[in-house]
C-alpha positions as CSV (number, residue, x, y, z in Angstrom):
1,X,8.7,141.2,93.1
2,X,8.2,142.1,89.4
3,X,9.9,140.2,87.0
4,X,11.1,142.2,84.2
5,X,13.6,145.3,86.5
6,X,14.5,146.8,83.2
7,X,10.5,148.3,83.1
8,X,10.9,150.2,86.8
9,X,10.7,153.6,87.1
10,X,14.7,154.4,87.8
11,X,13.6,154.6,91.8
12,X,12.7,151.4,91.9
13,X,15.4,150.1,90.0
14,X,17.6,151.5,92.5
15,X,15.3,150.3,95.0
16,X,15.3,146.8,93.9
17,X,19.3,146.8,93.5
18,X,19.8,147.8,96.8
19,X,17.5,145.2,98.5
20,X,19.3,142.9,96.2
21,X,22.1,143.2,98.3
22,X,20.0,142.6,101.9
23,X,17.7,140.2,100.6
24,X,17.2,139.1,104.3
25,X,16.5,142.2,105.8
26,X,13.8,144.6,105.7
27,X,14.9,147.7,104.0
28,X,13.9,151.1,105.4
29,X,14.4,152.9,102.2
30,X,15.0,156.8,102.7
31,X,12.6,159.2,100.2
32,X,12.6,162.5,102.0
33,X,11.1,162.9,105.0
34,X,10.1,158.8,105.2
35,X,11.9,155.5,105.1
36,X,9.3,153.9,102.2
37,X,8.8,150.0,102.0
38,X,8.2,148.4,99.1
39,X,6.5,144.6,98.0
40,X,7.4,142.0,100.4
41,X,8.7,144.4,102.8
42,X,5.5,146.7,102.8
43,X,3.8,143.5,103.6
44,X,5.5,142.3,106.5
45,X,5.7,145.7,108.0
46,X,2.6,147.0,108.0
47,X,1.1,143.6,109.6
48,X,3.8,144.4,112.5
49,X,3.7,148.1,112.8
50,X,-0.2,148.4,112.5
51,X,0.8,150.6,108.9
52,X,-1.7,151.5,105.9
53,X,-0.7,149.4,103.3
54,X,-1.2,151.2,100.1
55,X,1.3,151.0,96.7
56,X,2.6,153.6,94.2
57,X,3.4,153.5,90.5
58,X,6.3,151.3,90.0
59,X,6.9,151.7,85.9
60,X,6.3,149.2,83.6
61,X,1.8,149.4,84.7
62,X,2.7,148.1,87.6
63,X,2.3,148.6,91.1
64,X,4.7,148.1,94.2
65,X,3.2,147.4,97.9
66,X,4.0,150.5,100.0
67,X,4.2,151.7,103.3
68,X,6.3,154.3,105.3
69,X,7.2,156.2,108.8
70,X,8.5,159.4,109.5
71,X,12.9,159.5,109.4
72,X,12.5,161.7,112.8
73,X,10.4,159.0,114.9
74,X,12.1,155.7,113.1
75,X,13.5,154.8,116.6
76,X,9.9,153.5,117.9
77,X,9.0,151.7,114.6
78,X,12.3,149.7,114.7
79,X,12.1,149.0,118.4
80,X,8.7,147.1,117.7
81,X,10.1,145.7,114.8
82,X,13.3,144.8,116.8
83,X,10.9,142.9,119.3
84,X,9.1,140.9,116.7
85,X,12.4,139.1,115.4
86,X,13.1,141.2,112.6
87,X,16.6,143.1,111.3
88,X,16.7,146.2,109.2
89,X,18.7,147.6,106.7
90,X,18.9,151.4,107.4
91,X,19.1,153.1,103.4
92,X,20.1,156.6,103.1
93,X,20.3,159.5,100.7
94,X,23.9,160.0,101.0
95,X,24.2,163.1,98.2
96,X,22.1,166.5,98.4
97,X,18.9,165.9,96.5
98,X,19.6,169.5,95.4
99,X,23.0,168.9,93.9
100,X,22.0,165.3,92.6
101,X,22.4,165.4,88.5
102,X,19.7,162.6,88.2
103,X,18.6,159.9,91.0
104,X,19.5,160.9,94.2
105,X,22.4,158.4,95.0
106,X,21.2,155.7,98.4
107,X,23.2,153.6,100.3
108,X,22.9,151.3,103.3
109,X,24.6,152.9,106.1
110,X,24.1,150.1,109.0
111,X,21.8,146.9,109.7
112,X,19.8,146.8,113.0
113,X,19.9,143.7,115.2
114,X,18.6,142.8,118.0
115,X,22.6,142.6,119.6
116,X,23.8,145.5,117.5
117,X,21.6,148.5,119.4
118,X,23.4,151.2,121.2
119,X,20.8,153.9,120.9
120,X,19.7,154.1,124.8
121,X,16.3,154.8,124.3
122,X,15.6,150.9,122.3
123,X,17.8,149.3,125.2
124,X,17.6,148.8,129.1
125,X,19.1,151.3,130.8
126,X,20.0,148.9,133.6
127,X,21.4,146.2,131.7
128,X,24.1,145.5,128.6
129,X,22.8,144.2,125.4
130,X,25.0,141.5,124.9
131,X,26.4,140.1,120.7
132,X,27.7,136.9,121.8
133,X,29.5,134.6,119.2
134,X,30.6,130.8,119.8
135,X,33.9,129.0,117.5
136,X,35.9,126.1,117.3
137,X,39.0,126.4,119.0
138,X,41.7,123.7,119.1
139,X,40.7,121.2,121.9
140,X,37.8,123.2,122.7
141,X,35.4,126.4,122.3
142,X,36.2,130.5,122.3
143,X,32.8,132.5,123.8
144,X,33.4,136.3,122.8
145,X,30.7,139.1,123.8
146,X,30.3,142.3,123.7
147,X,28.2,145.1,124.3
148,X,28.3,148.0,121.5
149,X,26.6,150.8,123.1
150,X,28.8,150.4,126.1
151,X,32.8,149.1,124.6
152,X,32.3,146.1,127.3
153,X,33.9,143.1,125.6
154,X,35.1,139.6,127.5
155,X,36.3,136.6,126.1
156,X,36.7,133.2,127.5
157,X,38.0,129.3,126.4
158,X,35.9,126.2,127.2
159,X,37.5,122.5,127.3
160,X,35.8,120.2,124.8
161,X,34.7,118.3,128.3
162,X,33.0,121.8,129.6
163,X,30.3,121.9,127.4
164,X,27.7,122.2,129.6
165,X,29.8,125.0,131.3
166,X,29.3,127.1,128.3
167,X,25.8,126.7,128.2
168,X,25.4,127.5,131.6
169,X,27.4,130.7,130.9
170,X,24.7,131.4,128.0
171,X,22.0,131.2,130.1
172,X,23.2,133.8,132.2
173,X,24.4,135.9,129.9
174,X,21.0,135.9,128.3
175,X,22.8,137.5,124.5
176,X,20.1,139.6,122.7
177,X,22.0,137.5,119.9
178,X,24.6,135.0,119.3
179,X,26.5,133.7,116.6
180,X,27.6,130.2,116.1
181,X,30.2,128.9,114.2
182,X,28.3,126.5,111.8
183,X,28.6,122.3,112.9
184,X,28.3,123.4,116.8
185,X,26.0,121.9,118.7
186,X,23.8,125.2,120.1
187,X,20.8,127.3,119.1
188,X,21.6,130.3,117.7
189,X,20.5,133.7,116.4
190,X,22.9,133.0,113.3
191,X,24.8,130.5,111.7
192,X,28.7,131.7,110.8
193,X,30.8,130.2,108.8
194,X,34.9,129.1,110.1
195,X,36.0,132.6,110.8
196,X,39.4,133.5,109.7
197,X,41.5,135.6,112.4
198,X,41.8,139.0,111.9
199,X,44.9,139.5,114.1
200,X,45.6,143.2,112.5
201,X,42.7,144.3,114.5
202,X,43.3,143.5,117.8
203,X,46.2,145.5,119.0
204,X,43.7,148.9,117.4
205,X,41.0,147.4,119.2
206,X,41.6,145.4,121.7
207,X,45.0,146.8,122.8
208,X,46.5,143.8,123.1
209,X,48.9,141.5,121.3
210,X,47.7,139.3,118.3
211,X,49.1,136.5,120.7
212,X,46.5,137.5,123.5
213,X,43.3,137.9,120.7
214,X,43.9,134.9,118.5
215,X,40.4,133.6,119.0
216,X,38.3,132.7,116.0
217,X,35.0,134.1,118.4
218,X,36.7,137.6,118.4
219,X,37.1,137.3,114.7
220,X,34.2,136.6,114.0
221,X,32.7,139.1,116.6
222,X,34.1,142.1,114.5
223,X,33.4,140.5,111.1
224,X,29.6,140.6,112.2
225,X,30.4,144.7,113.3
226,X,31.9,145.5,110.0
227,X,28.9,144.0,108.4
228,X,26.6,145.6,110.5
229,X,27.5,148.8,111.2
230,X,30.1,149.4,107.7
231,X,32.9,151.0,110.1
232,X,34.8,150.1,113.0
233,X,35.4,152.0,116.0
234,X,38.5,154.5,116.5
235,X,38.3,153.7,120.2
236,X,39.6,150.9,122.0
237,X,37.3,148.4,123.5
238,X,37.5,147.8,127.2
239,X,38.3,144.1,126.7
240,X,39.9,141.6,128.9
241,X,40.6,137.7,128.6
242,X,38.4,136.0,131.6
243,X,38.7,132.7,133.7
244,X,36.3,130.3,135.5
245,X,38.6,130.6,138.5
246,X,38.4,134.7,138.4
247,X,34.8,134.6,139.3
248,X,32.2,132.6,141.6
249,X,31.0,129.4,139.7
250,X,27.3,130.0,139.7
251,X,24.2,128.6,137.4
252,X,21.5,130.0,136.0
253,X,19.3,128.1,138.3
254,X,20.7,129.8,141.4
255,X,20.2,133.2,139.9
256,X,16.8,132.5,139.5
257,X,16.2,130.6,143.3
258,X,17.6,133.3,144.9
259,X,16.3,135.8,143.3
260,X,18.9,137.6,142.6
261,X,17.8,140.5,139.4
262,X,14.2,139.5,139.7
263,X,11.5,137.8,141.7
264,X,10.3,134.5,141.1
265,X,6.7,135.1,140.5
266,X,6.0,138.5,139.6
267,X,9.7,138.5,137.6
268,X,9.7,142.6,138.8
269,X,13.5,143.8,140.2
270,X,11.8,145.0,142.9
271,X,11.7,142.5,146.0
272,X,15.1,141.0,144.2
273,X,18.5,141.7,145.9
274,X,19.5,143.7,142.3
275,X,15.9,146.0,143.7
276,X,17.3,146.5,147.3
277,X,21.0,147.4,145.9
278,X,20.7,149.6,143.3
279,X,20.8,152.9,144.0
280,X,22.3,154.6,141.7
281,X,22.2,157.5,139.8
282,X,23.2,156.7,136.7
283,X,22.5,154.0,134.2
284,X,26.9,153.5,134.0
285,X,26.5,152.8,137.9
286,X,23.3,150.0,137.4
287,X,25.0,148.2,134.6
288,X,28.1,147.9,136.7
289,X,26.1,146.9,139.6
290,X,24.6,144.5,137.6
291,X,27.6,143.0,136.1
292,X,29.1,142.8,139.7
293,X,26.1,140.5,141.1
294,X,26.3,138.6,138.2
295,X,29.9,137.8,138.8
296,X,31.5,137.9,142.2
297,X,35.2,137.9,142.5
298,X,36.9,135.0,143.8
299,X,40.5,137.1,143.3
300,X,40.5,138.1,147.2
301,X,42.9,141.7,146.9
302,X,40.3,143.1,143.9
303,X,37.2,142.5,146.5
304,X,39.3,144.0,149.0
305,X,39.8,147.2,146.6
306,X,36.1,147.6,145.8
307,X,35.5,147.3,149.6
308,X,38.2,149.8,150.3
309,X,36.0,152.6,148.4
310,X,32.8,151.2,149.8
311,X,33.9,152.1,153.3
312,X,35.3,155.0,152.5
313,X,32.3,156.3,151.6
314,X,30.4,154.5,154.7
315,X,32.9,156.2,157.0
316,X,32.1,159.7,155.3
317,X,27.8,159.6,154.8
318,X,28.3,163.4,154.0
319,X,30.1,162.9,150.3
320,X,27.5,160.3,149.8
321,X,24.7,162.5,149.3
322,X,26.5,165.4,147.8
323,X,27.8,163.1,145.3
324,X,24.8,161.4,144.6
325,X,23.2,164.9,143.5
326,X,26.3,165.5,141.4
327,X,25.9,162.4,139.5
328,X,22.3,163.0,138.7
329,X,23.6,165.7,136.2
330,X,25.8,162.9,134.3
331,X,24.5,161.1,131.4
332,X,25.1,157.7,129.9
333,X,28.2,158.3,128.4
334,X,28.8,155.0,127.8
335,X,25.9,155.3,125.2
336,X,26.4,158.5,124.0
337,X,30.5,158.3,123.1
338,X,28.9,154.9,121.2
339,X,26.9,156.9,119.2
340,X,29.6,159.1,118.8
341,X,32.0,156.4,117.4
342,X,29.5,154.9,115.5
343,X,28.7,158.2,113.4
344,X,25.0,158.5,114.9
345,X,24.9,161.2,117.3
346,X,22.5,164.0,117.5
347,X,22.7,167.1,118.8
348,X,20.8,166.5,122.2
349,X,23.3,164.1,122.8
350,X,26.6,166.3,122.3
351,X,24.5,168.5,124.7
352,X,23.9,165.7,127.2
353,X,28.3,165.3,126.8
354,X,28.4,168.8,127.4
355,X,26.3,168.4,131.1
356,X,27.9,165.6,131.9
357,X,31.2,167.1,132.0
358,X,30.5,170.1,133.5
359,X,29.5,168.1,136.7
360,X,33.1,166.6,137.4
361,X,34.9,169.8,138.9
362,X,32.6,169.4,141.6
363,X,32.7,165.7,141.9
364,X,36.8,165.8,142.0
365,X,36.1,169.0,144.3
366,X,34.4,166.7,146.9
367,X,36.6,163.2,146.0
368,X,40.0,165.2,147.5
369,X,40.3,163.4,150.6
370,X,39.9,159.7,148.5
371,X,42.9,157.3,148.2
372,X,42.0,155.7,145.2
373,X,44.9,155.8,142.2
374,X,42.7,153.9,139.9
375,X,39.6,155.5,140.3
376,X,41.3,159.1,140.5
377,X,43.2,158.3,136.8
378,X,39.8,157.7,135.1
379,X,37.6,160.8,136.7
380,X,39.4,163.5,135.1
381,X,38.3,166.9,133.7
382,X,37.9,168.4,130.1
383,X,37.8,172.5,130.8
384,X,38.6,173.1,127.2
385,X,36.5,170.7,125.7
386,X,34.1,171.8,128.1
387,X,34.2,175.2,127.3
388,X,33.7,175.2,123.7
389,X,31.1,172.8,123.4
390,X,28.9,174.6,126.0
391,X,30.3,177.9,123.9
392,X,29.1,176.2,120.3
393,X,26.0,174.5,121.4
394,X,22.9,176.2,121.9
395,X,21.3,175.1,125.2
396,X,18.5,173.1,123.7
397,X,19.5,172.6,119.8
398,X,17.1,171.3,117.5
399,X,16.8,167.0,117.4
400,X,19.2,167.2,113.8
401,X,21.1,169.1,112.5
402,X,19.6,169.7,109.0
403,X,17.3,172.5,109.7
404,X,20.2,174.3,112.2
405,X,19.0,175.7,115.4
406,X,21.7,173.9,116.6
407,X,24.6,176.4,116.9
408,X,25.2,179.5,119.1
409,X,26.4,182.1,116.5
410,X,28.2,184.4,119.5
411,X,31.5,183.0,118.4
412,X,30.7,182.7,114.8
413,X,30.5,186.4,113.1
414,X,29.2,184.8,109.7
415,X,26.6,182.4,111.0
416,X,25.8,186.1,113.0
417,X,25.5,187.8,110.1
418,X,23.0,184.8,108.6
419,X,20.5,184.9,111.6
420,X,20.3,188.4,111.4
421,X,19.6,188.5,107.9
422,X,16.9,185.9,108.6
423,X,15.5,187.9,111.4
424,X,15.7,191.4,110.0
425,X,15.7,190.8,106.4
426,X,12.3,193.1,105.7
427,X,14.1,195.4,108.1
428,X,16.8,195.7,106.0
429,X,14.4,196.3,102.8
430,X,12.8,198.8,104.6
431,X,16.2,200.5,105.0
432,X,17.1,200.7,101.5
433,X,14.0,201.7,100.8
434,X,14.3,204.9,102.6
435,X,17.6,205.5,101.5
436,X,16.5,205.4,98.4
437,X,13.3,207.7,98.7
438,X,15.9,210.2,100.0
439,X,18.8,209.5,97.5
440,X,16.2,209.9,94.7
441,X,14.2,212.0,95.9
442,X,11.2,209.7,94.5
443,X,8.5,210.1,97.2
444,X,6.4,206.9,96.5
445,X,9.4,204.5,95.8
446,X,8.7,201.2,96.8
447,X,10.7,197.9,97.1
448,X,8.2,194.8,96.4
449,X,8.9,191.3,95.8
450,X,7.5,188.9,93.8
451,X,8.6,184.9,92.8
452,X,9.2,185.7,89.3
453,X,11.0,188.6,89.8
454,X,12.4,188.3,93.8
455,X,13.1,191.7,94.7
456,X,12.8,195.4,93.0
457,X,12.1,198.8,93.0
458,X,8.7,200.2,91.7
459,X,8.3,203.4,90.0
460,X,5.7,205.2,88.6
461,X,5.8,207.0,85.1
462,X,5.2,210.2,86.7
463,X,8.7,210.0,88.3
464,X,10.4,208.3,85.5
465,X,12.6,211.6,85.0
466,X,14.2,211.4,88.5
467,X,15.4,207.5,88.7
468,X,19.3,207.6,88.7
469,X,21.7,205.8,85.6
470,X,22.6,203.0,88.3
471,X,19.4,201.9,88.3
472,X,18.9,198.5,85.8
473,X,15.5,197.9,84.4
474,X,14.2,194.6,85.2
475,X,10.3,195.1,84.1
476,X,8.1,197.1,81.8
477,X,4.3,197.6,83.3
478,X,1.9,199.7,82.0
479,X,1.6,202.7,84.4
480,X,5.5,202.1,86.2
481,X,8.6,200.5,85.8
482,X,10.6,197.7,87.9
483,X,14.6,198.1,88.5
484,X,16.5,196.7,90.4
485,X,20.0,197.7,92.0
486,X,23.6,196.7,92.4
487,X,23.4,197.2,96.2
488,X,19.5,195.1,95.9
489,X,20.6,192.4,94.0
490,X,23.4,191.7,96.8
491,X,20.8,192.0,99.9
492,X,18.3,190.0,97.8
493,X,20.9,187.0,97.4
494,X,21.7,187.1,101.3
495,X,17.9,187.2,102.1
496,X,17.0,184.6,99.7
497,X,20.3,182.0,100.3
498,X,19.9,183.1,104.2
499,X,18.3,180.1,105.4
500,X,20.1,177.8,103.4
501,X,23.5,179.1,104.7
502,X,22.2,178.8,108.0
503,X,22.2,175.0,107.3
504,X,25.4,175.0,105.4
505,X,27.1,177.1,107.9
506,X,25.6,175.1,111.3
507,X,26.1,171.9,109.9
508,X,29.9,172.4,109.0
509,X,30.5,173.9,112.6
510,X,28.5,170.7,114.0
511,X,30.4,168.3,111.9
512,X,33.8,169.8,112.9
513,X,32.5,169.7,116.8
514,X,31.7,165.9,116.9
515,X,35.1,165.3,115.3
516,X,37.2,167.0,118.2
517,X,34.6,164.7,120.5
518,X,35.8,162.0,119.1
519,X,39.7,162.9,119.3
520,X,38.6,162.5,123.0
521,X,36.3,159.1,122.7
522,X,39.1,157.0,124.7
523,X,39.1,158.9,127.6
524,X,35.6,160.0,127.9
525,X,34.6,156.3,128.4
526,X,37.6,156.0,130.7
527,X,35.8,158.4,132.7
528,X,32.4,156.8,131.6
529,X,34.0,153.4,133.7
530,X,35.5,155.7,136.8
531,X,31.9,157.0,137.4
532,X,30.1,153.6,137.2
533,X,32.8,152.9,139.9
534,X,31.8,155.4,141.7
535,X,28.2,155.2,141.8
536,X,28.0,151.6,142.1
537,X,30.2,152.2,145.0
538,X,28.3,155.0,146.9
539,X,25.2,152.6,146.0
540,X,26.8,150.0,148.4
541,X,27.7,152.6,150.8
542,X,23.9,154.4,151.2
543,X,22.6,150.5,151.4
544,X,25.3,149.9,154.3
545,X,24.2,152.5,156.3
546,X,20.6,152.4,156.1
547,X,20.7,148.6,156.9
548,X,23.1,148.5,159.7
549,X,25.8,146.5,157.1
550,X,29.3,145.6,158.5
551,X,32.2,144.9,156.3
552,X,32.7,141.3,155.7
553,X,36.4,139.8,156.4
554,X,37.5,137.5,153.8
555,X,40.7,135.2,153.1
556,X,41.7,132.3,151.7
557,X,40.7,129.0,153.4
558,X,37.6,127.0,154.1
559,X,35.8,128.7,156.7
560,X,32.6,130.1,157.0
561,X,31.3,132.3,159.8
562,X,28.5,134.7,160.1
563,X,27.3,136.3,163.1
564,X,23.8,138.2,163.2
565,X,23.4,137.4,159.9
566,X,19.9,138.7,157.8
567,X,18.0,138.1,154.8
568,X,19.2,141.6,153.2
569,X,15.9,141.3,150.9
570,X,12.9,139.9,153.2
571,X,15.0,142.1,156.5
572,X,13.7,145.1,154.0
573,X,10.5,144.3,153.3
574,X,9.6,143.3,157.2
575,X,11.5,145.7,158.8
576,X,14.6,144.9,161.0
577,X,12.6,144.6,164.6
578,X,10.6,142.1,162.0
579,X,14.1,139.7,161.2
580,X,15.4,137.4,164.0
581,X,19.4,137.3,163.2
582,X,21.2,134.1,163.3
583,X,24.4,132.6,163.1
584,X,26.1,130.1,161.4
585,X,29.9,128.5,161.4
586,X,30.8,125.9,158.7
587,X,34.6,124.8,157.9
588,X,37.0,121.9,156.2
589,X,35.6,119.5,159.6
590,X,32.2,120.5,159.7
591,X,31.0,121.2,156.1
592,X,27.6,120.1,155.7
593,X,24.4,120.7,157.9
594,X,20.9,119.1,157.9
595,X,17.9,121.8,158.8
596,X,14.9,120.9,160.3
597,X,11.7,122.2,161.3
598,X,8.4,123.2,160.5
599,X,6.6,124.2,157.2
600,X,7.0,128.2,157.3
601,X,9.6,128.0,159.8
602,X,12.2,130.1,157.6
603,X,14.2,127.0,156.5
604,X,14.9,128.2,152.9
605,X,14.8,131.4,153.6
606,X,18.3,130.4,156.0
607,X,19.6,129.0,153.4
608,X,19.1,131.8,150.4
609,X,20.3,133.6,153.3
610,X,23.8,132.5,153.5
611,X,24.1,132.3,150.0
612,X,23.1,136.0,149.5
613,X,25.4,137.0,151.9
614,X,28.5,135.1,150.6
615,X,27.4,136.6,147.0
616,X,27.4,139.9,148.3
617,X,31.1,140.0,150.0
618,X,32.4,138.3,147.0
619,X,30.9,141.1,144.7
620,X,32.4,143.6,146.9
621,X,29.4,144.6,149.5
622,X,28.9,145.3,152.5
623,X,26.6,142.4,154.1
């Protein structure tokens, strides 16, 4: 870094005082079409990205380290940086280079972690990319996490004696990154200091009393969002307050024995229980899955519920598939109302909104006969909204919004009048042209155009006599003279400012679009959460009936019983006629078994057995 900032150019001063203030970050710094990187930064990336490392004139006879990437493909450079360990500090021009005095005037607009991602293309689509923070909480420890591109956030409290609890909760969790309150004893992604609480946000955010949120975790937690992203969301996060005795107590170990999201060896989901359940059609419906096998209910009446909808699909296999084709036209609008919220949507996403809503008249259409309060209250329709996006959107809009192509003018008489000055503009010279020839009576009268001069009419000397008063001289030549015309002057400032209207015009309509969107953020991830419902549950239903499932019985008490039971993965693989079903009984008296018999004889694959089955009914599946 040079020494002396006073002998920059004035880019690189501003350069230099913005990386001041992100020291450890590398700073994607916005010049036109690129994001530049400069010294240190230039260095570092182009060793990770595979960049030409080359340098430009920095003021003072020196020169800075430079690299850069296009704006328009950034996603795919900061994925790989993403990968590698590294953050970055997103810098934009945040003023109209045309209407900038001097320097054009930057800011950073949002940092990029490895927990704070929500575009869908840099994350699984079949998973939640967890920001997990750790705090000190009287007579013990808060664990807050949350998922940004989706709204999912849980909380829970962990006895000074449960430490190893909490790590074990961790280790499934698996957070892209976690913060720890500084003095605790795990690895983290960051060291915090003692956050203060921030009760003021959690009845906007959270919607629930200061009482319910006082954890130092969930402090901290949107601390680390307000430094990241430089806003906080208008919508409501779909938070809730969590228990050990709400869920199955299970370790990461188990997860990994039985195989449960991946396989042992080849770690690949399929030949995992995670491979043989998920079916669904949308990335909403996996996630939920997921989050389902990865806690099972102990609370007996909410298994019950998500068995009730299983079977109601199992009893009607007709709705399964005609839902399942509906659902393939709805989107991850988890994702995209997080883009929304967070200011960074693009047209193909509004789009994407725009499909995904016009397939629920047909999915209510087909749901009529269902029982379901909860699910019904979340899966409702948006005609209007509907309506006038598909009415304001063009069907497949340009990827941003600067150059338009992005708005259907049919409802717009203005932006109208733009495109068909852009498409017809030497039309429209050719008009005036004529009309003039036959006003004037000037045979060879021509309208030409040049840069010095833009548009005007050319006349020779030898019809000098016949040009009209309203004609204004513009240019002196030696065998004709230029003029130019009231009526020209007008058509030549729409022709000329045409395409930059188009811009102005598109980009105020687009702006004004994403904000009604957002007036309706709440309840489009309301119905984001109905459909992942939905689809996880006709997921459970299609695997029931292929597989010959039966609805498991469950109450409280200390019995076990299975009858014909199977190996749901290996009975797959093999085939059923390949599976020889077994039994097993286990209560309060007789609680513990010894198995015997022969290498290969199926003895651990008896007990994984049992253990997927009980898994399954507690998550709310058929077995």
């Amino acid at each position: 870094m040079p020494l002396n900032i006073q002998s920059l150019t004035p880019m690189m001063q501003q350069y230099m005082e913005i990386k001041a203030g992100v020291p450890e970050h590398i700073l994607f710094y916005r010049l036109g079409d690129f994001y530049e990187m400069f010294y240190e930064d230039a260095v570092v990336a182009s060793k990770a990205l595979d960049l030409v490392l080359t340098s430009r004139n920095a003021g003072g006879g020196m020169k800075a380290p430079l690299c850069g990437i296009p704006y328009h493909s950034a996603q795919g450079y900061i994925a790989k940086l993403i990968k590698k360990g590294f953050t970055i500090a997103i810098c934009e021009q945040v003023e109209d280079p045309k209407l900038a005095k001097n320097l054009v005037k930057r800011e950073v607009v949002k940092i990029v972690t490895q927990g704070t991602l929500i575009d869908e293309d840099l994350l699984s689509k079949s998973q939640n990319n967890y920001l997990a923070c750790l705090a000190a909480e009287k007579d013990g420890y808060s664990l807050s996490y949350c998922d940004l591109s989706t709204f999912y956030l849980r909380s829970s409290f962990y006895g000074l004696e449960e430490e190893e609890e909490l790590k074990e909760e961790l280790a499934i969790l698996m957070p892209s990154e976690l913060l720890v309150e500084k003095g605790l004893p795990f690895k983290a992604s960051k060291i915090i200091d003692k956050p203060e609480l921030s009760t003021k946000l959690f009845d906007t955010f959270l919607k629930v009393s200061p009482e319910e949120g006082t954890l130092h975790s969930l402090s901290a937690l949107f601390e680390y969002i307000l430094e990241t992203q430089f806003i906080l969301p208008n919508t409501a996060f779909d938070y809730a307050f969590i228990t050990r005795e709400d869920f199955m107590r299970l370790d990461s170990t188990l997860y990994a024995h039985l195989e449960l999201f991946e396989t042992l060896i080849s770690k690949q989901k399929k030949g995992s229980l995670l491979g043989l359940l998920d079916r669904c059609s949308t990335p909403m419906g996996s996630r939920l899955l997921f989050q389902w096998m990865q806690k099972p209910l102990q609370n007996i009446p909410s298994i019950k519920k998500r068995l009730d909808l299983v079977q109601f699909f199992y009893e009607n296999p007709e709705l399964i598939g005609i839902l399942e084709k509906e659902l393939t036209g709805v989107y991850d609008l988890e994702r995209l109302i997080s883009k929304l919220v967070f200011g960074h949507i693009m047209p193909k996403d509004v789009r994407k909104i725009t499909a995904s809503l016009e397939a629920i008249p047909k999915i209510l259409q087909n749901l009529a006969l269902l029982n379901h309060p909860e699910l019904l209250t979340g899966l409702k329709e948006f005609p209007e909204l509907w309506q006038h996006l598909d009415d304001t959107l063009l069907q497949e809009p340009a990827a941003t919004i600067a150059d338009g192509g992005v708005i259907s003018a049919k409802n717009f008489p203005e932006l109208q009048e733009v495109l068909y000055l852009l498409e017809h503009g030497s039309s429209l010279l050719l008009e005036l042209e004529a009309q003039e020839k036959e006003k004037t009576g000037i045979k060879n009268l021509k309208i030409r155009y040049n840069r010095v001069f833009g548009y005007f009419i050319e006349v020779t000397n030898s019809n000098l006599a016949m040009v009209p008063d309203r004609y204004i001289r513009k240019q002196t030549l030696v065998g004709s003279e230029r003029y130019f015309t009231e009526a020209l002057k007008e058509l030549e400032l729409k022709i000329l400012s045409a395409e930059e209207e188009q811009k102005i015009l598109e980009r105020d309509i687009y702006e004004k679009l994403v904000e009604e969107v957002k007036t309706h953020g709440q309840d489009l991830l309301e119905l984001s959460k109905a459909l992942a419902i939905l689809d996880t549950s006709l997921s459970l239903a299609r695997i029931a009936r292929e597989n010959n499932y039966v609805r498991p019985h469950i109450e409280q008490g200390k019995t076990l019983e299975l009858k014909n039971s199977r190996h749901p993965v290996i009975e797959a693989l093999q085939g059923r006629e390949n599976f020889i079903a077994n039994d097993l009984f286990m209560d309060e008296n007789e609680h513990f078994f010894i198995i015997t018999g022969p290498n290969m004889a199926g003895k651990s694959t008896y007990l994984r057995q049992v253990a997927l089955i009980t898994l399954m009914a507690h998550m709310g599946s058929f077995v």
